[in-house]
N, C-alpha and C positions, 0 to 999 in steps of 0.2 A: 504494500500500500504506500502511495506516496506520500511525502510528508509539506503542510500546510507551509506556507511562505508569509501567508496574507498579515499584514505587517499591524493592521487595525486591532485583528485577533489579538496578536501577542502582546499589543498597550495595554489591550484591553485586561486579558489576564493579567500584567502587570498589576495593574489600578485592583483588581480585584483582592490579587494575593498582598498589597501593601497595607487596605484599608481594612481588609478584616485576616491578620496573618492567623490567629486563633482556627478558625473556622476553614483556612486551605488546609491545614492540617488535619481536618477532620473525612470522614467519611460521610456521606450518606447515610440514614436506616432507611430511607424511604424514599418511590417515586409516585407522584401522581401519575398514573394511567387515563384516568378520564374525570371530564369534569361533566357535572349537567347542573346548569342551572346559574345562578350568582355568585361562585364561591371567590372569594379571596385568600389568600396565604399572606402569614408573615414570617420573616427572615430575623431570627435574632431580636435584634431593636428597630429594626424599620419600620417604615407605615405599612401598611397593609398593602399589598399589590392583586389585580386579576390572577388569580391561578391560570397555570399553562400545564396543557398535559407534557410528561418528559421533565418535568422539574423534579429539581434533587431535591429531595427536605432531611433536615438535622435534627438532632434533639435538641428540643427549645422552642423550634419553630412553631406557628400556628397556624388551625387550616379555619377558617372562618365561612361557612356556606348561610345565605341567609336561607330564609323559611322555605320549606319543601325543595333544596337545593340540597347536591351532594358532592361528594370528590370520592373514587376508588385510591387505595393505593396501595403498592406492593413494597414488603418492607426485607430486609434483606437476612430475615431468617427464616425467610418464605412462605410469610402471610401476606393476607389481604386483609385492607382496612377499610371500611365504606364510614365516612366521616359524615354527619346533616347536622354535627350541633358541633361548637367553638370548642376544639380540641387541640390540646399542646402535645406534641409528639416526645416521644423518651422512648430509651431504648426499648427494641421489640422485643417482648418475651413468645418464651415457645419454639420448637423446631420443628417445621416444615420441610420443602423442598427449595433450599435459595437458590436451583439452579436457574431460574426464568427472570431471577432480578440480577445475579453477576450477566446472564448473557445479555439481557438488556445493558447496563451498565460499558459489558465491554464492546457492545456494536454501536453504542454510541460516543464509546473512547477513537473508536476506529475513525468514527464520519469525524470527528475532531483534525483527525492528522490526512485528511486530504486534502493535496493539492490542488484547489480549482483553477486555479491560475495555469497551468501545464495539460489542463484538460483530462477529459475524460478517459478511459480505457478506448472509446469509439473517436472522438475527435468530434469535431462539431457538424452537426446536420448542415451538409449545405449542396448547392444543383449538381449533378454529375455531369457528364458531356453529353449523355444524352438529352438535357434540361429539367428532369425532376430531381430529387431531392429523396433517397429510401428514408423512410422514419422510422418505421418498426417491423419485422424485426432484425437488429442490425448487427454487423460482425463481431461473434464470440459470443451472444448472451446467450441464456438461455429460456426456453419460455414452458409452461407448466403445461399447458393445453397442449393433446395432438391433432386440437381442431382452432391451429392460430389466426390470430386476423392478423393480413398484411396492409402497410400504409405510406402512401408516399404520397407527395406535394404535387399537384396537379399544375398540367398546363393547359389554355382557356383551347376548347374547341378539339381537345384529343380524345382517342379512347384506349385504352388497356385492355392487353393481354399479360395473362398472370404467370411465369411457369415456375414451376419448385420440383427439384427434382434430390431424391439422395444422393449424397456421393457415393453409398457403398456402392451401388449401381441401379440399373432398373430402369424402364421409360420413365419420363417424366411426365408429370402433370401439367396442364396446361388449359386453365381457367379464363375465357374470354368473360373480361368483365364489365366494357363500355365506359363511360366517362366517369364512372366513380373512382376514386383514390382509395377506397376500403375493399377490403374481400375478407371474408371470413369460412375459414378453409369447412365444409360440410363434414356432419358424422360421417357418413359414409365412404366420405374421401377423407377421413383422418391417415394422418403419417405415426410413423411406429416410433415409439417410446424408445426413446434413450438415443435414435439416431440424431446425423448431422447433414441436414439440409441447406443449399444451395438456391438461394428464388432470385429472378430477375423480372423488370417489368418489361415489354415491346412498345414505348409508346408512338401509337397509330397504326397496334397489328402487328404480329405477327408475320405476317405474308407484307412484306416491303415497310416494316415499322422500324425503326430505332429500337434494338436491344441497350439496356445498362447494363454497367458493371454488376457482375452477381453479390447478391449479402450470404452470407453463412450464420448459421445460428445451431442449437440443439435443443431438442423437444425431450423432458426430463423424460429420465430413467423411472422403470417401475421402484427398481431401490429409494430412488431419490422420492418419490411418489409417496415411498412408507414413509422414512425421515420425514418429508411433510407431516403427514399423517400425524405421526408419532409427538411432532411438534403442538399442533394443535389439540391429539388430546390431552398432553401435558397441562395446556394451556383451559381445559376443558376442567382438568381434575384441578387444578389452583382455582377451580369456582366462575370461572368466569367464561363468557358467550366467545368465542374467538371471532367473530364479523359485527359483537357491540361490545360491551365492557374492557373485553381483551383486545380489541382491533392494535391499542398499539403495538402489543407481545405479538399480534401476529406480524405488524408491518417488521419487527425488528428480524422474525421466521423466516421472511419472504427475502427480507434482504442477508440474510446468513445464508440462506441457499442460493442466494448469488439471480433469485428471483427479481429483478429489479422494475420490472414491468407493473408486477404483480406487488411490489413494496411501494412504487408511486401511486398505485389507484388507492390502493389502502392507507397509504398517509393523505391524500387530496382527502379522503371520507375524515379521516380525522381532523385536518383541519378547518372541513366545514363546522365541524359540532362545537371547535372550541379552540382556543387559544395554543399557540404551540409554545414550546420554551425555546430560548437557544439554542439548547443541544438538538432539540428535533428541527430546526434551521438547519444546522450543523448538519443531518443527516440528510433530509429535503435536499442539501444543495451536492451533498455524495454521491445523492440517487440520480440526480438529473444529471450531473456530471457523466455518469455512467452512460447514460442513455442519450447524450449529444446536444442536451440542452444547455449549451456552454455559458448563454449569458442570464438564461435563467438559473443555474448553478450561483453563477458570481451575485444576482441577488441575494438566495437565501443566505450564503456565505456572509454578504453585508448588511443585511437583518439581524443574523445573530451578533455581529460585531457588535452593532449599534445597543443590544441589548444588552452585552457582557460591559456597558463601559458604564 
């Protein structure tokens, strides 16, 4: 993983670790995972701020939700704490499973130390020679479905031919799709689990169209399939919904398995519901990076700056 350059970031930790040096020395016991409602947190001595899901909380701190409002939160000897009335956190008693709060914790040490400035694994989305632009899905990733949708930037007045074919071998497929930019490959014609496919677009046909350059990607493995699985019932036995209460443990699943398609729809859900912290900036702008969205990367990156200072 590449390491962060961004110059904002590091004042900003500075500022952080000089004003409260007690408190960098500290750990975590707890994250908020979801918020519903009007909750507030306090830090230490601070005024009270919005709660953000992905926020770290200490002992001391306070979770403030007004009436019929609540906060989740996973604490790091692998309980869950659902908070609706003015609570001061202190160490968590009891032992659980802490593994779902250290891997949270350490995938979000990870989106800390990437590099957006040097770009993504993919490089940034932009026209090929034949004049669109592939979006998804693009060189090296991989995607959960073996019934993917393909998507690419359209040019006015054209239309698309699809083809994706294996590398191991085999004819290839070949999806006329007319002036849409989306296809979404059908059950029937699903491609096989764990292979590494090759698609191109022809725009204006096939038969005398401009081919692109091909993208490569791979369609998870049944193994990989379980580990999902496996992921989310974890996330099922710590009590929680993995597509509501848990959505963020799962967006951190999605992005551990290198799912990154599948980690940005599930953080976009999460922060429709509610406020993000820094560190889920910090990982927003990891994800995108991955996925080619270079200067939307360098936003979230400068979102969390602005918050860490």
């Amino acid at each position: 993983m590449k390491r962060r350059t961004n110059i904002g970031l590091l004042a900003a930790l500075a500022f952080c670790a000089a004003s409260a040096p007690a408190r960098a020395q500290e750990d975590p016991v707890a994250l908020v995972i979801r918020v519903q409602g009007d909750v507030a947190v306090r830090h230490g001595a601070d005024d009270p701020a919005p709660a953000a899901v992905g926020e770290r909380m200490y002992v001391g701190d306070g979770v403030l939700p007004e009436s019929g409002a609540r906060a989740i939160l996973i604490t790091r000897t692998g309980g869950q704490q659902v908070v609706t009335e003015e609570t001061t956190l202190s160490e968590p008693r009891g032992a659980g499973n802490p593994d779902i709060f250290a891997r949270a914790m350490s995938t979000l040490a990870q989106a800390a130390a990437t590099d957006v400035t040097a770009g993504g694994r993919q490089g940034m989305i932009r026209p090929l020679t034949c004049g669109i632009a592939p979006v998804a899905p693009r060189n090296g990733l991989l995607v959960a479905s073996p019934s993917p949708t393909f998507e690419w930037t359209g040019v006015e007045g054209q239309t698309y031919d699809l083809m994706v074919r294996d590398l191991a071998g085999g004819r290839p497929q070949i999806f006329e799709v007319g002036s849409d930019t989306t296809f979404t490959v059908s059950d029937d014609a699903a491609l096989t689990p764990g292979a590494t496919y090759a698609w191109t677009v022809f725009v204006g046909g096939r038969r005398g169209g401009r081919p692109c350059e091909q993208q490569e990607f791979r369609v998870m493995s049944l193994e990989e399939s379980v580990d999902l699985e496996d992921y989310m019932d974890e996330i099922a036995v710590f009590g929680l919904d993995p597509m509501t209460d848990g959505l963020f443990l799962t967006v951190v699943a999605y992005r551990d398995l290198g799912l990154f398609y599948d980690a940005h729809d599930a953080l976009a859900t999460v922060e429709r519901q509610a406020s993000l912290s820094a560190d889920l900036y910090l990982l927003k702008g990891e994800i995108l990076a991955e996925l080619g969205h270079e200067e939307a990367a360098r936003e979230a990156f400068d979102r969390a700056d602005r918050m860490m200072r």
